[in-house]
Each structure stands twice: as structure tokens, then as C-alpha cells.
N, C-alpha and C positions, 0 to 999 in steps of 0.2 A: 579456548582450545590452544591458543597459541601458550600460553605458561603452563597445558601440561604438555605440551611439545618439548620445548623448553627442559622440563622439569625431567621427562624421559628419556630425554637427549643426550645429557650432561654424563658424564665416567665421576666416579667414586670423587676424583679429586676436583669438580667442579666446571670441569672445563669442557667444550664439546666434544662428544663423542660420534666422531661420522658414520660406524658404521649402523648405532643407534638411530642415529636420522635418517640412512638409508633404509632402513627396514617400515619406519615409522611413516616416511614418504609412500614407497609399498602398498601400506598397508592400505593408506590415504586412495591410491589411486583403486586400488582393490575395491575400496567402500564406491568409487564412483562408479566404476565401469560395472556394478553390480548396481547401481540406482541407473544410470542408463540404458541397461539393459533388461529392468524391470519394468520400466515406460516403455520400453518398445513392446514386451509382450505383451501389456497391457491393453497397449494402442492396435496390436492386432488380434486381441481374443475379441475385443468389443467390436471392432469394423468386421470378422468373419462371425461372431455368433448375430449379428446385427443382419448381415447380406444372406446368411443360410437363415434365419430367421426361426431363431433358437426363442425357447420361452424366455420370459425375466428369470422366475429359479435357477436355469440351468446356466443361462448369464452372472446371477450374481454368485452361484456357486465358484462356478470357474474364477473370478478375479478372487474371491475367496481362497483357494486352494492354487491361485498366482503368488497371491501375497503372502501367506504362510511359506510355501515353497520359496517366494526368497527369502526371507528371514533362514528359514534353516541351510539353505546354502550360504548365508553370511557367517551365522554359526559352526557349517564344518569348514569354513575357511579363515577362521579365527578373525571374523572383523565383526563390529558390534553388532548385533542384532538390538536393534528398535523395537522398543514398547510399544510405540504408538501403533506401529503397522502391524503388531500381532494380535490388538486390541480390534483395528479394523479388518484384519483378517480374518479373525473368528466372528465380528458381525457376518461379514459376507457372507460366510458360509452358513452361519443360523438363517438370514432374511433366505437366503436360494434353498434352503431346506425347508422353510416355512411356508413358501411360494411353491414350490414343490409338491408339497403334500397336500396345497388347498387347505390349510388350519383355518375353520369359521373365526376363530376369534382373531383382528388383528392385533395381536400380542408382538409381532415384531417390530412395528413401528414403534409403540411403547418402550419396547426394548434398547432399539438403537439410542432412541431419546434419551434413555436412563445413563444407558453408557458413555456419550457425549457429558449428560452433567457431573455421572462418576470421575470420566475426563477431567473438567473443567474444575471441581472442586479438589480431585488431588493434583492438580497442579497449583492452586492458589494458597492448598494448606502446606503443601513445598516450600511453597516459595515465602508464607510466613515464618515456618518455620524458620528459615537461615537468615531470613532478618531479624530473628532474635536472637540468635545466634551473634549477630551482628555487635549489637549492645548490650 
């Protein structure tokens, strides 16, 4: 992170550019107070649907449709929207639909499952790749 800081920073002639860091700082703090603020809703959909004693569905629906709604407030505020959390966000919202409807077969836990190893393998076939890249 720090050399594309670094790398974004810099004016045409190589040298720092401050108002480019101010912006990039900005943005930096943007990205926080928007993961701060996503754990606090978090922390209290689960402590109110938990005390009003909400189904699971409707439990994992809601942090489902938390977590997609930040992402796309990260996206109309031009700071990076995460893969990772839009991957788990649209879990959430399939398991609270699936819990929802009473589906006899449980095909949602299969599901999560697949997506975790989908997960797990395109990160590892990432990360091979740019070590060949490497040599």
C-alpha cells in the first residue's frame, strides 16, 4: 500500500505532490470511518434482532443487505469496494432467503461451503500466478 501511495503521490516530475496526498489521505480516512461504521450497524442489527427475537432468515437477511449496502455506499463515495464483503454479502442474503422459505433440502450450507473453497482457490491460483510472473 505504502509504494502505491507513494507511486500516486508523486507530480509528473517525480517529486511529492501534497495536494495528491491530501486527497489520498481523505480517501484513507473515508475507507475507515465507513469500516467503523459498518461494525457498529452490524453490532446493533444482531443485538436488536436478537432481543426482539427475530427469526435466523430474517437475521441473516438483514446483515446480508448491511453488507451489500456498504459496499455500495463505498462505491458512490469513490473509495474501494471489497470483493470479499460482496461475496459475503450475497451469501447472507441467499442463507436468510433459504431460512425464510423453509427449502427441505439444505442446499445452503453446501452452498456457503463451495463459495469459502471458490474463495480459498482463487486466492491461491492469484497468488501463483504472480509468482510466476516473478521468474
Amino acid at each position: 500500500m505504502m509504494r502505491q501511495m507513494m507511486h500516486n503521490c508523486c507530480g509528473p516530475d517525480g517529486k511529492p505532490d501534497f495536494d495528491k496526498m491530501k486527497a489520498f489521505m481523505e480517501q484513507e480516512d473515508r475507507s475507515s470511518l465507513f469500516d467503523v461504521v459498518g461494525w457498529a450497524l452490524f453490532f446493533i442489527w444482531v443485538g436488536s434482532a436478537w432481543l426482539m427475537g427475530f427469526s435466523l432468515g430474517v437475521g441473516l437477511l438483514g446483515i446480508g443487505i448491511l453488507t451489500l449496502g456498504m459496499q455500495g455506499i463505498r462505491y458512490f463515495n469513490h473509495v474501494k469496494v471489497e470483493g470479499f464483503w460482496l461475496v459475503v454479502g450475497l451469501a447472507f442474503v441467499v442463507g436468510g432467503f433459504w431460512e425464510l422459505w423453509s427449502v427441505a433440502i439444505p442446499l445452503a450450507p453446501v452452498v456457503l461451503i463451495g463459495l469459502g473453497i471458490g474463495l480459498l482457490a482463487w486466492h491461491f491460483t492469484r497468488n501463483l500466478e504472480g509468482r510466476k510472473r516473478m521468474f
